[in-house]
C-alpha positions in Angstrom: 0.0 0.0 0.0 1.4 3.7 -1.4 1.2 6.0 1.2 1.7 9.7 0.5 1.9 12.6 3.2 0.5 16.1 1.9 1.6 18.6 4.2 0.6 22.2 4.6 4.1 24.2 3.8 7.6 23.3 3.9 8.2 24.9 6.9 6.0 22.7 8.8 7.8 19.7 7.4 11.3 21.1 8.3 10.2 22.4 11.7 9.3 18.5 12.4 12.4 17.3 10.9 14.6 19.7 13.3 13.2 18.8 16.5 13.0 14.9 15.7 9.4 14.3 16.2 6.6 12.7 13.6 4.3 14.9 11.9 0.8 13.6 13.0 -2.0 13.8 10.1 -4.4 15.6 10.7 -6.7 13.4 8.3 -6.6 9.9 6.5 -7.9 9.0 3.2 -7.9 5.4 2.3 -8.1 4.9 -2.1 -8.8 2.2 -3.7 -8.6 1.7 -7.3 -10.1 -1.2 -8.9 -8.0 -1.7 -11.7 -5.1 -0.2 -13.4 -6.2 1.7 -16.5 -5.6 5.0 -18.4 -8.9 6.6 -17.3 -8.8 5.5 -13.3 -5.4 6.3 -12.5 -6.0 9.8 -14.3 -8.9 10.2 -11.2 -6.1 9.1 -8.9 -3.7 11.2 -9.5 -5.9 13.9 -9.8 -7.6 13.3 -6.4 -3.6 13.4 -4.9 -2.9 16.4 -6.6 -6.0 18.7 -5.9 -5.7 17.1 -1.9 -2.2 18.5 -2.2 -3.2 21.9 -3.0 -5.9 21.7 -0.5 -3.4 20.8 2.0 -1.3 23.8 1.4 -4.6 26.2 0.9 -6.1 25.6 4.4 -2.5 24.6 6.3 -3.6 21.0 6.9 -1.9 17.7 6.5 -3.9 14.9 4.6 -2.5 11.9 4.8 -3.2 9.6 1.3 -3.3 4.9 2.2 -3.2 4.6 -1.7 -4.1 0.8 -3.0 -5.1 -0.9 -6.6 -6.9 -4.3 -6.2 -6.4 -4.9 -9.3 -10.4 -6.4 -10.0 -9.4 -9.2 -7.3 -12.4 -8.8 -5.0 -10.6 -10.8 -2.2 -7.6 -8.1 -2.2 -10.6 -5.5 -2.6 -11.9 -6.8 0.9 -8.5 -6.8 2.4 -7.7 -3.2 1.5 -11.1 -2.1 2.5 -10.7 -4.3 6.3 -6.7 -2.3 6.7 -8.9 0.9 5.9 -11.3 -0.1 8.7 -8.3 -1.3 10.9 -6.5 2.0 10.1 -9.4 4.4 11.1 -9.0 6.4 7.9 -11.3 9.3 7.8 -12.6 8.6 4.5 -12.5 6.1 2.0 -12.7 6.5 -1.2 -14.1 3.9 -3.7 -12.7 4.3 -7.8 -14.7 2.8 -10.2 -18.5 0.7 -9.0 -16.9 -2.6 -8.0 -15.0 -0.9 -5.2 -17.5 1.4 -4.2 -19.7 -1.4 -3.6 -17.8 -3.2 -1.0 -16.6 0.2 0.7 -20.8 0.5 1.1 -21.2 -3.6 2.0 -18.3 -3.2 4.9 -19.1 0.2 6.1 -22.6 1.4 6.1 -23.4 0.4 9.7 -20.3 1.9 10.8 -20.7 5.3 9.2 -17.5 5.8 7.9 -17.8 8.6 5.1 -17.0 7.0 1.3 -16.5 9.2 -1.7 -16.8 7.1 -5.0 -15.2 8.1 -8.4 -16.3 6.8 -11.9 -19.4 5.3 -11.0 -21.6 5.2 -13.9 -25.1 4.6 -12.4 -24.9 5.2 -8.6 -28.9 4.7 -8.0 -28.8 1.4 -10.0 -26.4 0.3 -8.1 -28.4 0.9 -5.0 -25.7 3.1 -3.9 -27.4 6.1 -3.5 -31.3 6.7 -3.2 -31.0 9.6 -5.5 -28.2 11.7 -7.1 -29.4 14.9 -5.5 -30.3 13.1 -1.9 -27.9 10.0 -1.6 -29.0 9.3 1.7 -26.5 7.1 3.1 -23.0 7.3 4.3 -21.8 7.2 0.3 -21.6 10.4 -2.4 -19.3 11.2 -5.3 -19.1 11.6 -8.4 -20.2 10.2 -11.4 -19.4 9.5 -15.0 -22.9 8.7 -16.1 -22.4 7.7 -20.1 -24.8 10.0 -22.5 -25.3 6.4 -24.7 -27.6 7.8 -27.3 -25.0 10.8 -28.0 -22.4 8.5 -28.9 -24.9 5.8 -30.8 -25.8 9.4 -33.1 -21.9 9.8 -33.5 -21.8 6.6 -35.2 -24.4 7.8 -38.1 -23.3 11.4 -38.4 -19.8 9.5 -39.5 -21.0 6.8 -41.3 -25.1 7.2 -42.3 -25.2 3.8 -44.0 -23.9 2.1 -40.9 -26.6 -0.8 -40.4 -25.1 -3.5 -38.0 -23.5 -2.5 -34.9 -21.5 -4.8 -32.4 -21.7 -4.2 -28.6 -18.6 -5.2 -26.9 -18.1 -5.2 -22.8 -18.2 -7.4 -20.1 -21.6 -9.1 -18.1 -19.9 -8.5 -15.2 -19.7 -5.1 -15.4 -22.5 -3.0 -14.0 -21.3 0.3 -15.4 -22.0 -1.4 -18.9 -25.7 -3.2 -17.8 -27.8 0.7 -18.8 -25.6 1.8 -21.3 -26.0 -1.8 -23.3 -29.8 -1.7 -22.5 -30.2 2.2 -23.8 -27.7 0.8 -27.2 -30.1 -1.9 -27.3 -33.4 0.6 -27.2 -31.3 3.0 -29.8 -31.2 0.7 -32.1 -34.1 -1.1 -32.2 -35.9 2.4 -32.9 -33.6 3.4 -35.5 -33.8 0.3 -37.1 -30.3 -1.2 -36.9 -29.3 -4.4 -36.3 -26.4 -5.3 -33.5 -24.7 -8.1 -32.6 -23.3 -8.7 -28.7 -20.3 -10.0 -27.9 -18.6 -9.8 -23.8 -15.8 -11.6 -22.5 -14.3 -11.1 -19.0 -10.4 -11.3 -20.0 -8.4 -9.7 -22.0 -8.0 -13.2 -24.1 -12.1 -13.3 -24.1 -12.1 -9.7 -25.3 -10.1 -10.3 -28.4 -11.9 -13.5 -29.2 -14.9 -11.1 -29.2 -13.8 -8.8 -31.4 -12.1 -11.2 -33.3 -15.5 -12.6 -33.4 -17.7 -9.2 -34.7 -15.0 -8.7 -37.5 -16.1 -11.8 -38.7 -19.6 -10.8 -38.2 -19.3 -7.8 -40.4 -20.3 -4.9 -38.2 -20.4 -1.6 -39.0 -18.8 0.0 -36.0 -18.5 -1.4 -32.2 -19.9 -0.1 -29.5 -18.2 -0.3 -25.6 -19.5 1.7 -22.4 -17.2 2.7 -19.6 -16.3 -0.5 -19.2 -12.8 -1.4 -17.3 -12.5 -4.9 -18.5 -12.5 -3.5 -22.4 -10.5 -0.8 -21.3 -8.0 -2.9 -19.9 -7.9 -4.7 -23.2 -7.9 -1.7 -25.7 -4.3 -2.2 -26.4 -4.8 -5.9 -27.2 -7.7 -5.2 -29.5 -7.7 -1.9 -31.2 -5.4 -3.1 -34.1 -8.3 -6.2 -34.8 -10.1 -3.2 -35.6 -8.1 -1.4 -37.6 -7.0 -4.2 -39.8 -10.7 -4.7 -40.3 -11.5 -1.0 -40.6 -13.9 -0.8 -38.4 -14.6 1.8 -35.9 -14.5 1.3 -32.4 -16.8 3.9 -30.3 -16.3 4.0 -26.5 -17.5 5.7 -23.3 -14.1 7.0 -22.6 -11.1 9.1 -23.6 -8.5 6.3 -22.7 -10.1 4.0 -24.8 -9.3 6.4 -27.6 -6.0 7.0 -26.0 -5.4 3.1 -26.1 -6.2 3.3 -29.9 -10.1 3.3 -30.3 -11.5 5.3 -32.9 -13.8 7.4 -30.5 -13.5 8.1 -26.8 -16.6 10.4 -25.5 -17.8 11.1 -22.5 -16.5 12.6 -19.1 -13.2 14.8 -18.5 -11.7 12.2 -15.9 -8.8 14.7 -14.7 -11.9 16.8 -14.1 -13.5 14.1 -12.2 -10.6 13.4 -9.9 -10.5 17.0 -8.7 -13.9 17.7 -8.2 -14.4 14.2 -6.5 -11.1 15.7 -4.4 -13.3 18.6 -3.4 -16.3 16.5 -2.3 -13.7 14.7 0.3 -12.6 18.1 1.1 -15.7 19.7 2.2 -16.3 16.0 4.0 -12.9 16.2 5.7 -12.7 20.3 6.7 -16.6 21.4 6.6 -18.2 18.5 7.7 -20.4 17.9 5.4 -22.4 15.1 5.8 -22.7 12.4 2.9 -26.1 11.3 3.1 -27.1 15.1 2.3 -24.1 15.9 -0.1 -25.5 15.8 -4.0 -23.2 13.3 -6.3 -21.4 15.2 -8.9 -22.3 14.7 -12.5 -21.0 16.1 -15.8 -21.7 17.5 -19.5 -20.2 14.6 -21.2 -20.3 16.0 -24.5 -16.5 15.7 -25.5 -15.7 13.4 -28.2 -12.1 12.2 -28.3 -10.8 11.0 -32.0 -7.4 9.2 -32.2 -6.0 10.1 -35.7 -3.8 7.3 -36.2 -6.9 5.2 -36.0 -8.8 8.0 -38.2 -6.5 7.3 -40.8 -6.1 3.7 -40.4 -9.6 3.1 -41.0 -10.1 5.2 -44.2 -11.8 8.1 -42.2 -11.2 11.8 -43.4 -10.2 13.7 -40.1 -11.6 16.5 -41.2 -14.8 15.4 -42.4 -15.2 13.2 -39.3 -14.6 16.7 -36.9 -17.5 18.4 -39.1 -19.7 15.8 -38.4 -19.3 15.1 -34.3 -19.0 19.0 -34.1 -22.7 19.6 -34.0 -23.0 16.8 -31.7 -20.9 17.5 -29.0 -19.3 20.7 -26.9 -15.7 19.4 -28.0 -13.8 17.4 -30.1 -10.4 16.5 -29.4 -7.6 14.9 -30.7 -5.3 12.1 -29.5 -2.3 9.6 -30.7 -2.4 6.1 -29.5 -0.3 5.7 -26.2 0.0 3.7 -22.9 -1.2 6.3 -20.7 -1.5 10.4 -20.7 1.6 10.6 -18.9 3.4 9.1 -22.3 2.2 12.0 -24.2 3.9 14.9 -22.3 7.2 13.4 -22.7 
């Protein structure tokens, strides 16, 4: 487990070094990611860095227990029971899997949990409602606009007729998105074709699989298991030339044709801020509104634009009506690869 200690100003820190003695937190915040991907650790590290400036804002220490289960819900538990053991002050719950267990494990005792990238907190019974949550849980959210991106699809290509959905069953951030891709298009008349797998190996096999049966252009929510497996996958695409349309910037990152949705750097610091009016005003969960977004940025990787036979140009022409941004990306690793 990373632990990181945010202190108020250097003088603090030096003053504690000179006499000898241990700088006491004056809070804990226990995070736990649920998998390492492009789009969660983006929260995470924005979450550390707005807690930082925080820290040095209102001359407090904040004290960051910093752990990635990596989807193994056993080591989810254990992380979550050292949180317990550890007294943190808040725990904080990235992605629906995690936040979850953090409300299974600590609802009766009323520790405060701050969840990040949770698609659909009242259909996960986390909250009773987005305005009123209710509970000892709040956050934020990166509830996925499904039709916007399904409209994407035809403004670049109107003839598309089939579409494949690809994402994981186990997945709940995927179950409304695939239901409202489902409704979409049914009443726009277009066939589509699901394929899910649980591993990266499934994953390809899927899209392996909806090459072969000729779709148009694949459609994946925010889901972390696909995420995971963009790198593995996105060039099956490409050799195919088909687009893949995602719920995320890091899946365009990663190499998919279309990320939209959510500014997850954004979501990270604001999700920072809920814990920060939790930590230093008090303010109590159950009352606190979850956070939600204008996910109307479209992300287009260009390699992929012009691996597939799309015009760039053409392709920003058509989205632009459609969205309140379009960006532009290269296929990478993670953001941090592209400032270097």
């Amino acid at each position: 487990m990373k632990k990181t200690f945010l202190t108020a100003t250097a003088a603090l820190m030096a003053t504690a070094m000179i006499s000898g003695s241990v700088m006491a937190a004056d809070y804990t915040v226990g995070i736990c990611n649920f998998v390492d991907d492009a789009s969660l650790n983006q929260i995470v590290a924005n979450i550390e860095s707005r807690l930082a400036e925080i820290s040095e804002e209102k001359g407090v220490e904040i004290e960051i227990a910093y752990d990635n289960c990596m989807a193994d819900a056993a080591v989810m538990d254990q992380i979550i029971t050292q949180f317990m053991a550890d007294k943190v002050d808040v725990m904080v719950g990235v992605a629906t899997p995690v936040a979850m267990a953090m409300q299974a494990k600590t609802e009766d005792e009323k520790i405060p949990v701050v969840f990040s990238a949770v698609s659909d907190p009242v259909g996960a019974q986390l909250v009773e409602s987005n305005e009123a949550p209710g509970s000892n849980l709040t956050g934020t959210s990166d509830y996925l606009d499904t039709a916007a991106i399904m409209n994407l699809i035809l403004a670049a290509n109107p003839d598309a007729k089939k579409i494949g959905l690809l994402y994981d069953l186990g997945q709940d951030s995927s179950t409304g998105a695939i239901e409202a891709a489902k409704a979409y298009c049914d009443e726009n008349g277009l066939e589509y074709v699901e394929k899910t797998g649980t591993t990266t190996d499934e994953v390809l096999m899927a899209a392996q699989s909806l090459v072969s049966e000729k779709v148009d252009a694949v459609f994946t929510p925010t889901d972390n298991t696909i995420m995971t497996a963009e790198l593995t996958i996105y060039e099956t695409f490409l050799e195919a030339n088909i687009p893949h349309y995602t719920g995320a910037d890091s899946f365009a990152l990663n190499g998919a044709f279309v990320g939209y949705g959510v500014d997850y750097a954004n979501l990270g610091v604001e999700t920072a801020n809920i814990i920060a009016e939790i930590l230093l005003e008090g303010a109590d969960p159950a009352a606190t509104p979850v956070k939600t977004f204008d996910n109307g940025i479209a992300t287009v990787n260009t390699e992929t634009c012009e691996a597939i036979g799309y015009d760039l140009a053409a392709v920003k022409e058509a989205f632009a009506p459609l969205c309140t941004q379009v960006n532009e990306i290269v296929t990478a690793e993670s953001f941090d690869d592209l400032a270097e």
